[in-house]
VMD Tcl script that builds the backbone (N, CA, C; Angstrom):
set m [mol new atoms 450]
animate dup $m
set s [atomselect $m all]
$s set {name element resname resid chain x y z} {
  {N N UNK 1 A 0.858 -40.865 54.725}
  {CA C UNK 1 A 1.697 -41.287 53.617}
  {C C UNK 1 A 2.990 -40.487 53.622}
  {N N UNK 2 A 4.231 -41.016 53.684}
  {CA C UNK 2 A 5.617 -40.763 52.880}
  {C C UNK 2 A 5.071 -39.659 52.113}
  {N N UNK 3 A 5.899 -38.256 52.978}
  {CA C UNK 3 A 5.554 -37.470 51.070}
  {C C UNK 3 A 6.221 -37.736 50.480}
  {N N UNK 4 A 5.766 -37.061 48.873}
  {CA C UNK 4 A 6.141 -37.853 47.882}
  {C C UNK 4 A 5.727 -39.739 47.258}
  {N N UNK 5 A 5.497 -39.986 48.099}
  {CA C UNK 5 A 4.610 -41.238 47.764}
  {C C UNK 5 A 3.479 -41.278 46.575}
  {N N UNK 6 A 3.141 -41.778 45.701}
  {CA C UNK 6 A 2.207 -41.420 45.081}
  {C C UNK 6 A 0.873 -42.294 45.277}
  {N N UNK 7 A -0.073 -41.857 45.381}
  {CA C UNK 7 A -1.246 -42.099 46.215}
  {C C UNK 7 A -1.899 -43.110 45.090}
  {N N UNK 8 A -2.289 -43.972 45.437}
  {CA C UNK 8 A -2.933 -44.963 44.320}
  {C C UNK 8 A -4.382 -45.279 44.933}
  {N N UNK 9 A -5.027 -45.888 44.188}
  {CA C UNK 9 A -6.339 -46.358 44.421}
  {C C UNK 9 A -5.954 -48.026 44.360}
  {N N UNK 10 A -6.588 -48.776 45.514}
  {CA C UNK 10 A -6.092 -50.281 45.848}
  {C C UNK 10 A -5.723 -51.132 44.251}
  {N N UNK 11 A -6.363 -50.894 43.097}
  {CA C UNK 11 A -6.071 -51.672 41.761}
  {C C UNK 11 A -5.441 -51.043 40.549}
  {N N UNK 12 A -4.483 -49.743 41.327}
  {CA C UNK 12 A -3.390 -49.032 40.881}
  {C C UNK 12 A -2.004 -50.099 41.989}
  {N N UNK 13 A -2.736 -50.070 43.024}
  {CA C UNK 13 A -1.608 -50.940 44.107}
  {C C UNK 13 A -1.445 -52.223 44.284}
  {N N UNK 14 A -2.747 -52.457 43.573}
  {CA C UNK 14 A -2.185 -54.135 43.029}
  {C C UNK 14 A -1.033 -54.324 41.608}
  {N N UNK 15 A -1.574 -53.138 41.094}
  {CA C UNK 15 A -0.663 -53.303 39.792}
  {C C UNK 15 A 0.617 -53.175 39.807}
  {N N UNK 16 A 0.813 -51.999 40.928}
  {CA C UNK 16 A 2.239 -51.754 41.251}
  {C C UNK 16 A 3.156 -52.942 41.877}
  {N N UNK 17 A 2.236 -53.443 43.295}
  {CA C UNK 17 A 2.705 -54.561 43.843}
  {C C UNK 17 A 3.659 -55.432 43.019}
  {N N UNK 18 A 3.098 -55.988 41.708}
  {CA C UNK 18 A 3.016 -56.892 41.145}
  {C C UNK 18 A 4.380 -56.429 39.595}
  {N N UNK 19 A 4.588 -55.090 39.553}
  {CA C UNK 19 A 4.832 -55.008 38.515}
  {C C UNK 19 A 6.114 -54.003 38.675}
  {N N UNK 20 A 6.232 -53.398 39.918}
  {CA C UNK 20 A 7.024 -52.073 40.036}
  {C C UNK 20 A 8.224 -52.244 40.266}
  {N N UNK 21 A 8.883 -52.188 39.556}
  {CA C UNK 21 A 10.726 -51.910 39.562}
  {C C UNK 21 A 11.266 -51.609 40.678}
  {N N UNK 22 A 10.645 -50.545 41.308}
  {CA C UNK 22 A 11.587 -50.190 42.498}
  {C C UNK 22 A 10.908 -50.847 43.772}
  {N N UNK 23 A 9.754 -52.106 43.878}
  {CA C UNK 23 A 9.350 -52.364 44.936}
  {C C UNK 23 A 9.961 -53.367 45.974}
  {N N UNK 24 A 10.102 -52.741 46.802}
  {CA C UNK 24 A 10.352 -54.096 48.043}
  {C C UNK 24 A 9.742 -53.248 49.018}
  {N N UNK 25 A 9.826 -54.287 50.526}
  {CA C UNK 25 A 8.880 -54.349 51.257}
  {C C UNK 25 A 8.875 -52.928 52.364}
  {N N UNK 26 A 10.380 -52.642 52.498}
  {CA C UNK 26 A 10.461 -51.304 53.182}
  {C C UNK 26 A 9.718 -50.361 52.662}
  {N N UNK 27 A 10.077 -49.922 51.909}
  {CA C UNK 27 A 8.921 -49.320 50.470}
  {C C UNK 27 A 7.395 -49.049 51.025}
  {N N UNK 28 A 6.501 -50.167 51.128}
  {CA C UNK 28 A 5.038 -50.188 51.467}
  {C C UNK 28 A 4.890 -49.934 52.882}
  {N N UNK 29 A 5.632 -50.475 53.629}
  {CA C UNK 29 A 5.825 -49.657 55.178}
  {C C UNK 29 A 6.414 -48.451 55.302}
  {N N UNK 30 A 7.240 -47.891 55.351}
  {CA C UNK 30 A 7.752 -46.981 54.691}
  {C C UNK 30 A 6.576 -45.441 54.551}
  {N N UNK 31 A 5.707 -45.845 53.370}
  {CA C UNK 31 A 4.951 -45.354 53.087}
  {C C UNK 31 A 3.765 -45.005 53.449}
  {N N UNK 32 A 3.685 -46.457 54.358}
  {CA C UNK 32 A 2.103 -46.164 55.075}
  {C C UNK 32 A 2.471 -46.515 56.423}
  {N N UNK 33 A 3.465 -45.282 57.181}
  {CA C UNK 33 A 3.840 -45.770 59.025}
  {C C UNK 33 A 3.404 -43.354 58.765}
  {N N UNK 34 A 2.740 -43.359 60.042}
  {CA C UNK 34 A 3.006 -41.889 60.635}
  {C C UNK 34 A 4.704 -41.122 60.262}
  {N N UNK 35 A 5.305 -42.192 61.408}
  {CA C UNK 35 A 6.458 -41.223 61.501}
  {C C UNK 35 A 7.486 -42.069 60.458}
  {N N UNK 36 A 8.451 -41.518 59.918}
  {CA C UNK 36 A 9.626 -42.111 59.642}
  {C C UNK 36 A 10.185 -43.549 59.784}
  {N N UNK 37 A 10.560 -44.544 59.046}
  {CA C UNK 37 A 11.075 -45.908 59.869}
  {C C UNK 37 A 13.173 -45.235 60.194}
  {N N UNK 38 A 13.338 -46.071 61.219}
  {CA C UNK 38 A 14.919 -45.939 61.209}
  {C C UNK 38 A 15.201 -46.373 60.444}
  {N N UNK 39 A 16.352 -46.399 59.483}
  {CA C UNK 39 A 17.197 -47.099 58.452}
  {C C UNK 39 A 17.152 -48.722 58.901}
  {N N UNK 40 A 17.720 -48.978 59.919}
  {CA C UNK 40 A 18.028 -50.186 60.230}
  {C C UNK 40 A 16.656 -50.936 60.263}
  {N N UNK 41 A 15.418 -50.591 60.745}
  {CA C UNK 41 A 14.056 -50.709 60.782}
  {C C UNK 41 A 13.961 -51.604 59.089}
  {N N UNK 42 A 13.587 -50.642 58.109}
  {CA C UNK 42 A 13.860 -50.617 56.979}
  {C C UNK 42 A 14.605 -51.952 56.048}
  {N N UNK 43 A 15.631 -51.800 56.609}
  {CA C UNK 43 A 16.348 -52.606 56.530}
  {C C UNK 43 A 15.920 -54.288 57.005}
  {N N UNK 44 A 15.566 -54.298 58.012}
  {CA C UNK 44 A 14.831 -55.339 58.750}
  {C C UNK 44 A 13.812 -55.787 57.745}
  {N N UNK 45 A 12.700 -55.188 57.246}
  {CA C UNK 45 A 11.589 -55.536 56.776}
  {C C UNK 45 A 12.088 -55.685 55.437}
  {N N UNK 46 A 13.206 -55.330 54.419}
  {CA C UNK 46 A 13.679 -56.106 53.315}
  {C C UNK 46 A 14.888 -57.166 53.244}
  {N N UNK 47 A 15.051 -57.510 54.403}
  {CA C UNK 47 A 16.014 -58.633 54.703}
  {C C UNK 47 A 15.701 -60.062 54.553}
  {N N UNK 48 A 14.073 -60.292 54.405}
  {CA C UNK 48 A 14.093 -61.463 53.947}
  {C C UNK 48 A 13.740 -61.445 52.398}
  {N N UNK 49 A 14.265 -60.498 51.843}
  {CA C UNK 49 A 13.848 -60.779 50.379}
  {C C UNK 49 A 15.133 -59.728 49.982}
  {N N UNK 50 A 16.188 -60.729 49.767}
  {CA C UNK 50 A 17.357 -60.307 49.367}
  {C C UNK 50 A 17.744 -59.931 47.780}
  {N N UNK 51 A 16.377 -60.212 46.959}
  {CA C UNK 51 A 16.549 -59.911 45.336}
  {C C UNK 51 A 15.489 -60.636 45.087}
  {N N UNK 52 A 14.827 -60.069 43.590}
  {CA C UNK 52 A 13.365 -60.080 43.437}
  {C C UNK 52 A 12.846 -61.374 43.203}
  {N N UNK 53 A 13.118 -62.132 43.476}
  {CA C UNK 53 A 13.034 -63.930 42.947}
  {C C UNK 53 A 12.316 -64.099 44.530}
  {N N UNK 54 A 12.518 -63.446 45.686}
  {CA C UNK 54 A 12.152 -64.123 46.785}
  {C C UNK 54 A 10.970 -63.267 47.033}
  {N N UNK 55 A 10.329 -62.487 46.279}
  {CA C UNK 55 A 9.352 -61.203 46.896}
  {C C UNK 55 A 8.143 -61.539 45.897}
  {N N UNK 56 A 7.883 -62.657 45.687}
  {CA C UNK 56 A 6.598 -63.500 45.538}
  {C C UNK 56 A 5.387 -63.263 45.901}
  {N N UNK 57 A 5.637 -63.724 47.438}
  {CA C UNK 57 A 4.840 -63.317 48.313}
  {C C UNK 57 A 4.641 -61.839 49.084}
  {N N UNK 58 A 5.619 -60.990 48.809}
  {CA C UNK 58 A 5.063 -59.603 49.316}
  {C C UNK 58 A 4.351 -58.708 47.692}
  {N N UNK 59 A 4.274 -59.344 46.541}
  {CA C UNK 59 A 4.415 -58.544 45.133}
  {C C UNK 59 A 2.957 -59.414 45.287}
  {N N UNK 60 A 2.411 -60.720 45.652}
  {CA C UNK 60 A 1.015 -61.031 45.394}
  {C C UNK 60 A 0.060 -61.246 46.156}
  {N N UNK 61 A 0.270 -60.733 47.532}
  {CA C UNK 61 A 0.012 -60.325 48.609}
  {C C UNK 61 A -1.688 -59.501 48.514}
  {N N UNK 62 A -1.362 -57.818 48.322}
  {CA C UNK 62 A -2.478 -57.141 47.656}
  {C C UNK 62 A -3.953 -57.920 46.656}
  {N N UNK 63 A -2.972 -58.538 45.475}
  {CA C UNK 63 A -3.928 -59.477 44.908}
  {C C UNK 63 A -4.701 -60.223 45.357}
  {N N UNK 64 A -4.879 -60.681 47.135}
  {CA C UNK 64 A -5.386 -61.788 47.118}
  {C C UNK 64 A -6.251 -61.185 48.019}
  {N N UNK 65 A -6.845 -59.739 48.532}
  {CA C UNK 65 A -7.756 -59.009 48.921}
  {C C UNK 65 A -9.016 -59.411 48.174}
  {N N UNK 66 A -9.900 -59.867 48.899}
  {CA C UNK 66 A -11.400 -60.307 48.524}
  {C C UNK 66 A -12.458 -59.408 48.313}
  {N N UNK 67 A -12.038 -58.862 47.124}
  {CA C UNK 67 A -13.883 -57.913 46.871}
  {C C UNK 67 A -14.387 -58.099 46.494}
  {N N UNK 68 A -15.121 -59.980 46.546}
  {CA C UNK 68 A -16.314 -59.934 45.913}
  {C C UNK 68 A -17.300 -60.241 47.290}
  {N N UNK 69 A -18.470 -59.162 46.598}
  {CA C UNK 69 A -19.455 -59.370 47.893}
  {C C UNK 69 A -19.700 -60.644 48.197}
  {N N UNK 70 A -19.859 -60.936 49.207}
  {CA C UNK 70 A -20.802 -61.757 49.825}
  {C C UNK 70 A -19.779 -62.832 50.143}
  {N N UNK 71 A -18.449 -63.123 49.928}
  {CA C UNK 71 A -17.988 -63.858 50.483}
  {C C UNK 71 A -17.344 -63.955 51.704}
  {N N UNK 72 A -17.527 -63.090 52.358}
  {CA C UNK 72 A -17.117 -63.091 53.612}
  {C C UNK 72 A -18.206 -63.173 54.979}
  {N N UNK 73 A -19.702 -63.885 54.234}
  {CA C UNK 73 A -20.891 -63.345 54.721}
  {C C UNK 73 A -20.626 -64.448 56.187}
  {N N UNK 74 A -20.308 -65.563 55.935}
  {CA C UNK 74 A -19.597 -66.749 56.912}
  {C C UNK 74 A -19.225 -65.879 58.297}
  {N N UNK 75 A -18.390 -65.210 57.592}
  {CA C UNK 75 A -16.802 -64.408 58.637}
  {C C UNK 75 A -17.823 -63.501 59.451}
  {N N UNK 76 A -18.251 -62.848 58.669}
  {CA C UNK 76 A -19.193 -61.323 59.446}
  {C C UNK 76 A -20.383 -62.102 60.183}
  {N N UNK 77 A -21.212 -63.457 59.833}
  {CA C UNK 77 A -21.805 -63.833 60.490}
  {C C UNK 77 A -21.363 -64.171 62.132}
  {N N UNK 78 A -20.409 -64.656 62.024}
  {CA C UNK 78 A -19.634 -65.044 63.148}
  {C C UNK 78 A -18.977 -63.867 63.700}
  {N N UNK 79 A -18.510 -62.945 63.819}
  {CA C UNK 79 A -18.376 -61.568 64.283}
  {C C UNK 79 A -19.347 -61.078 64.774}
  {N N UNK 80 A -20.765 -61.009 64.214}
  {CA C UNK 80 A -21.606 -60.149 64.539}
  {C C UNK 80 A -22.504 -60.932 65.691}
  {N N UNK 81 A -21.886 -62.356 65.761}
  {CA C UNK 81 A -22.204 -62.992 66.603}
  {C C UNK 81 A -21.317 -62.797 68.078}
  {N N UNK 82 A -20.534 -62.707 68.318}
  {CA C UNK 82 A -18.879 -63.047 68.763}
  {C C UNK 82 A -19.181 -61.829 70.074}
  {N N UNK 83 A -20.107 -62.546 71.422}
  {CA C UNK 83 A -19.767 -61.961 72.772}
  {C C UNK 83 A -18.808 -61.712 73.532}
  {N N UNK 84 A -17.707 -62.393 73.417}
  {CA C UNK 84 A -16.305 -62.448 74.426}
  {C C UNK 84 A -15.832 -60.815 73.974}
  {N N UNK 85 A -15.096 -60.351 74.799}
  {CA C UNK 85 A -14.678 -58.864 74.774}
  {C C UNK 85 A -13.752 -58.309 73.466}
  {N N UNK 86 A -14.035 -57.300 73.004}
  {CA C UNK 86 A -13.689 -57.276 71.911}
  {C C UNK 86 A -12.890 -55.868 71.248}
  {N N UNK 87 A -11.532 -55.351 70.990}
  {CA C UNK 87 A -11.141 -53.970 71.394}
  {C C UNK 87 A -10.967 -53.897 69.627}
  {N N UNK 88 A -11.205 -52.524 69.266}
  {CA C UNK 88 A -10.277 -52.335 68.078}
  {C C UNK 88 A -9.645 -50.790 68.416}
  {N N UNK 89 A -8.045 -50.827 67.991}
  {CA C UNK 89 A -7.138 -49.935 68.434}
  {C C UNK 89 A -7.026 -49.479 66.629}
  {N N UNK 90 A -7.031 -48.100 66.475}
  {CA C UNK 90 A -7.304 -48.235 65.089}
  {C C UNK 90 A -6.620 -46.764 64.706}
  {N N UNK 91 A -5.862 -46.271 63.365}
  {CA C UNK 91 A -5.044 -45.431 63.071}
  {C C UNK 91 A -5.715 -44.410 62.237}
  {N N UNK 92 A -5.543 -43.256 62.807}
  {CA C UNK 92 A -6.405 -41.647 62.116}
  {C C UNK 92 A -6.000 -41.819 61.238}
  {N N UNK 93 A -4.931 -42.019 60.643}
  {CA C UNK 93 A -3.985 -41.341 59.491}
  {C C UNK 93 A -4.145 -42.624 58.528}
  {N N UNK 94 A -4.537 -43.566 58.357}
  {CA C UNK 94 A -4.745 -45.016 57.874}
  {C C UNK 94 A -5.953 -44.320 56.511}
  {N N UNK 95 A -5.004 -44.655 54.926}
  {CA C UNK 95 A -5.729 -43.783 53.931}
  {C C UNK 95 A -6.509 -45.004 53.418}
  {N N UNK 96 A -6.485 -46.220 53.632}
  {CA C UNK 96 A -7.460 -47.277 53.373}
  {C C UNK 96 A -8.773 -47.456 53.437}
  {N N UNK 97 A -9.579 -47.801 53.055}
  {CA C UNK 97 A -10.767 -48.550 53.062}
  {C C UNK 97 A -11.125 -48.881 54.523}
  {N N UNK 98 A -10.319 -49.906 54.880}
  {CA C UNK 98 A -10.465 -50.791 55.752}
  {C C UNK 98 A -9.684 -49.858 57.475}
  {N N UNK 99 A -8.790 -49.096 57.232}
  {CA C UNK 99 A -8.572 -48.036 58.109}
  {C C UNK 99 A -9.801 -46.752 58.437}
  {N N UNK 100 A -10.490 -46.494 57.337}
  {CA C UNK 100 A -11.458 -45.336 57.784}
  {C C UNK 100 A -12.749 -46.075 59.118}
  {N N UNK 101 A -12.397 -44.514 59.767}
  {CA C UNK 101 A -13.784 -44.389 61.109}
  {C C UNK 101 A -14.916 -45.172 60.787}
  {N N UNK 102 A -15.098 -45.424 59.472}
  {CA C UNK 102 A -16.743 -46.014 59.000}
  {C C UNK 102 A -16.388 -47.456 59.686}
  {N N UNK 103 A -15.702 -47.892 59.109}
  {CA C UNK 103 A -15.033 -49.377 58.641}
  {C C UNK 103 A -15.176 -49.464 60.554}
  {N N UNK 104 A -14.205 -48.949 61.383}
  {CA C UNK 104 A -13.999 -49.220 62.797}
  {C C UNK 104 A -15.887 -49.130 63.813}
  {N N UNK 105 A -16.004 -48.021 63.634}
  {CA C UNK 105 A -17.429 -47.886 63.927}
  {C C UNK 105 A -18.650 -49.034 63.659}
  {N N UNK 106 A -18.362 -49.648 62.465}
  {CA C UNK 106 A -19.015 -50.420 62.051}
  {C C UNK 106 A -19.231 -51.822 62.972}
  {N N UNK 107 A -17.438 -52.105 63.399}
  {CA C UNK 107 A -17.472 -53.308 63.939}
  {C C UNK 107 A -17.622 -52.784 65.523}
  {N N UNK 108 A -17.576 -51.599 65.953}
  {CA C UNK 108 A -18.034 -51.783 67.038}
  {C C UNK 108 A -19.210 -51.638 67.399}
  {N N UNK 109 A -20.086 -51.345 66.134}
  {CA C UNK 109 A -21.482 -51.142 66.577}
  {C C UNK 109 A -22.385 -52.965 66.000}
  {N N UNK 110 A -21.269 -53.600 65.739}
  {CA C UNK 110 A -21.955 -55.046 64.856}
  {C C UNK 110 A -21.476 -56.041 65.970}
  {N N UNK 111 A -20.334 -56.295 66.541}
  {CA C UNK 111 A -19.944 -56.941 67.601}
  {C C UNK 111 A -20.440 -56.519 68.769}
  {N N UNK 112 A -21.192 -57.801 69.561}
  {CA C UNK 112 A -21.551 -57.572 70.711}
  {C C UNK 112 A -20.462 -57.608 71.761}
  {N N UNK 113 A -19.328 -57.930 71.838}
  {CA C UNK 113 A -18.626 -57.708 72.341}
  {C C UNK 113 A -17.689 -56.782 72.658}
  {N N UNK 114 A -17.797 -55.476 71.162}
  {CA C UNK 114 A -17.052 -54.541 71.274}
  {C C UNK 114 A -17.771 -53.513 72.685}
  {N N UNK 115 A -19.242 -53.838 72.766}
  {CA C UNK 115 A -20.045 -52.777 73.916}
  {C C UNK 115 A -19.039 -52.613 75.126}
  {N N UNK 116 A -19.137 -51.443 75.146}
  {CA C UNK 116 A -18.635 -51.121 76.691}
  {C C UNK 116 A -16.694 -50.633 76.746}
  {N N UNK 117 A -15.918 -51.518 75.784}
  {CA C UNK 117 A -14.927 -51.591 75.258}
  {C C UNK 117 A -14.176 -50.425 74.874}
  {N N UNK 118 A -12.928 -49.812 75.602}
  {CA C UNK 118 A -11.862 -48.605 75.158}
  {C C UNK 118 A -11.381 -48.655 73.657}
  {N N UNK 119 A -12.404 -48.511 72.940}
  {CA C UNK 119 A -11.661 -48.702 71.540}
  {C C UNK 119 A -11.389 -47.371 71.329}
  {N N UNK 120 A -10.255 -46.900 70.566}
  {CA C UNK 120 A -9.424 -46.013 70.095}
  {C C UNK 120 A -9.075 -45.493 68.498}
  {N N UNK 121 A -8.909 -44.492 68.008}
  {CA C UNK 121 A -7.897 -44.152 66.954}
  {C C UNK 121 A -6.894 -43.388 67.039}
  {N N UNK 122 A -5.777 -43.615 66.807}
  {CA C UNK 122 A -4.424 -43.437 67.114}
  {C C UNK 122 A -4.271 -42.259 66.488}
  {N N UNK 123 A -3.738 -40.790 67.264}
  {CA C UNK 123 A -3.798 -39.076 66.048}
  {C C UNK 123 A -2.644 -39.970 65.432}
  {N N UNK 124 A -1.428 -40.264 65.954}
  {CA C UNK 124 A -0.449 -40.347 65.286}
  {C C UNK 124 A 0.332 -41.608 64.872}
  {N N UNK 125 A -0.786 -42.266 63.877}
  {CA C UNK 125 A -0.279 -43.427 63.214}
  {C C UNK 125 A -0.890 -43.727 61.804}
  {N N UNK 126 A -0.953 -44.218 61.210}
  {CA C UNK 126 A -0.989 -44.719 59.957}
  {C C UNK 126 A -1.425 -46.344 59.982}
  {N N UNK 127 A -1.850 -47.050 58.450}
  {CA C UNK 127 A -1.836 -48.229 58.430}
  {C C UNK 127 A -1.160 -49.063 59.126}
  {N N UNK 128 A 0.108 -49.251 59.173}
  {CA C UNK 128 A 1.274 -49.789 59.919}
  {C C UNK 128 A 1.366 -49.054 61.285}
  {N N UNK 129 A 0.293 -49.036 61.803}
  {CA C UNK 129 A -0.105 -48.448 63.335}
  {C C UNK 129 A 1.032 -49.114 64.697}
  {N N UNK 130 A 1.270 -50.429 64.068}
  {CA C UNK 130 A 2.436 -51.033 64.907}
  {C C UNK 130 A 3.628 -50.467 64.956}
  {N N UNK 131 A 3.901 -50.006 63.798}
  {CA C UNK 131 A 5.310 -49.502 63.875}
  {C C UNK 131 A 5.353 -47.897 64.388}
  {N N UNK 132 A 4.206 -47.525 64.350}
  {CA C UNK 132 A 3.953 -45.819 64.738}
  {C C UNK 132 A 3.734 -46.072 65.924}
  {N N UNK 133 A 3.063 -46.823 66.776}
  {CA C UNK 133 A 2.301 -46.968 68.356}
  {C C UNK 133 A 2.854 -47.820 68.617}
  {N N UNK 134 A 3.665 -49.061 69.040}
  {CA C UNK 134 A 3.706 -49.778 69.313}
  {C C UNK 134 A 4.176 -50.089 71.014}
  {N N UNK 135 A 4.383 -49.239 71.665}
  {CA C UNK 135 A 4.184 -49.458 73.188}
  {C C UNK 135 A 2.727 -48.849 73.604}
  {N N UNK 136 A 2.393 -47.702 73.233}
  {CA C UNK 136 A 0.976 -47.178 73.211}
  {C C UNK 136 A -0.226 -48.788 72.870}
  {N N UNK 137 A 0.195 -48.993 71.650}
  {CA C UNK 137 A -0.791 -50.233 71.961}
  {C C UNK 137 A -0.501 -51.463 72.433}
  {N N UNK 138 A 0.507 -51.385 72.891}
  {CA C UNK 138 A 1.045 -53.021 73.959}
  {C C UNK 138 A 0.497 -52.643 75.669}
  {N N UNK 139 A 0.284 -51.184 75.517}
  {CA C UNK 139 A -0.034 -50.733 76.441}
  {C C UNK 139 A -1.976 -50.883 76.563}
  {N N UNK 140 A -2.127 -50.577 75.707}
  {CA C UNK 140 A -3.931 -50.698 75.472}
  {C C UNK 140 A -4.293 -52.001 75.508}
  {N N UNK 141 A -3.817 -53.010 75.383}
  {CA C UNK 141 A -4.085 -54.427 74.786}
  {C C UNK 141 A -4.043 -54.787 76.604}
  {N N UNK 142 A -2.746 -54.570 77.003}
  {CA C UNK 142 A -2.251 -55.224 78.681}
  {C C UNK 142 A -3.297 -54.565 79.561}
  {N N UNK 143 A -3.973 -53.411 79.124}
  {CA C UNK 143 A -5.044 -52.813 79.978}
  {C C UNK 143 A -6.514 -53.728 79.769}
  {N N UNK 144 A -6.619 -53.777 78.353}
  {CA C UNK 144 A -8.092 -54.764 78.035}
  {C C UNK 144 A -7.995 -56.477 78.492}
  {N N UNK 145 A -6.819 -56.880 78.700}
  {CA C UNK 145 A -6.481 -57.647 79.332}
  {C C UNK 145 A -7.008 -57.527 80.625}
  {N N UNK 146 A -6.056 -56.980 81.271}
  {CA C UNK 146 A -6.932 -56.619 82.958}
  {C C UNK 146 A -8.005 -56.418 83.166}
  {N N UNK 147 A -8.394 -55.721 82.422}
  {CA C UNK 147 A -10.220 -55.090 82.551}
  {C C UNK 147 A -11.046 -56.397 82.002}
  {N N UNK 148 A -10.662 -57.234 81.777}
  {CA C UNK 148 A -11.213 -58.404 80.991}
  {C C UNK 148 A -10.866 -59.928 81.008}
  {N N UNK 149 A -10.665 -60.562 82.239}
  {CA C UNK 149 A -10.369 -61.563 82.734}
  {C C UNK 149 A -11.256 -62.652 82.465}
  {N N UNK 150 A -11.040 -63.575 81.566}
  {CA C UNK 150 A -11.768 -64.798 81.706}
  {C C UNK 150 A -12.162 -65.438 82.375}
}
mol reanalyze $m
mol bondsrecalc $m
mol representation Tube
mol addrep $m
């Protein structure tokens, strides 16, 4: 996290999403990348929402995260089914739910396809692992590629 960021619990960050004065989208990246974004970076990721009438969809976004059990039992059925090769490239620094070792471990020990598989956690990235790694994992992906020919 951005220091200085203030650390919320996901239905403190829905509220904010939805309600916060100073939010746009640089902001939430920003906040959850390892290193620093460049200005121009920054810039990029609030360029399509030029004033708050167009940030709809990044302000109700959060909200539409599914925690009620059992509805995803479909999805995980089919995952835990799912032989074809299977990598997850995944970020240390990621303060989420869905970023923690449990969460990654999980699917590689539930997918039969993750067996055998270079899966990873990144020391130096965050949620927004793309914008922290992003030749590192264009690099991991072009390798599981090779190692994994249809």
């Amino acid at each position: 996290m951005t220091p200085g960021y203030p650390a919320l619990d996901f239905a403190e960050w829905m509220v904010y999403a939805m309600t916060g004065a100073s939010f746009h989208p640089a902001e939430v990246v920003e906040a959850l990348t390892y290193f620093d974004l460049p200005a121009e970076e920054e810039a990029a990721y609030d360029a399509p929402y030029p004033s708050r009438i167009y940030m709809a969809g990044p302000r109700a976004f959060p909200s539409l995260v599914n925690d009620l059990a059992g509805v995803n039992g479909e999805a995980w059925k089919g995952l835990t089914a799912y032989e074809k090769p299977f990598l997850t490239i995944w970020a240390s620094n990621d303060p989420g739910n869905l970023g923690s070792k449990k969460t990654q471990v999980n699917l590689i020990n539930s997918i039969p396809g993750a067996a055998g598989q270079a899966h990873v956690r990144l020391p130096e990235a965050s949620h927004f692992l793309q914008d922290d790694q992003g030749a590192e994992i264009a690099g991991r992906i072009n390798a599981f590629i090779a190692a994994n020919p249809r």
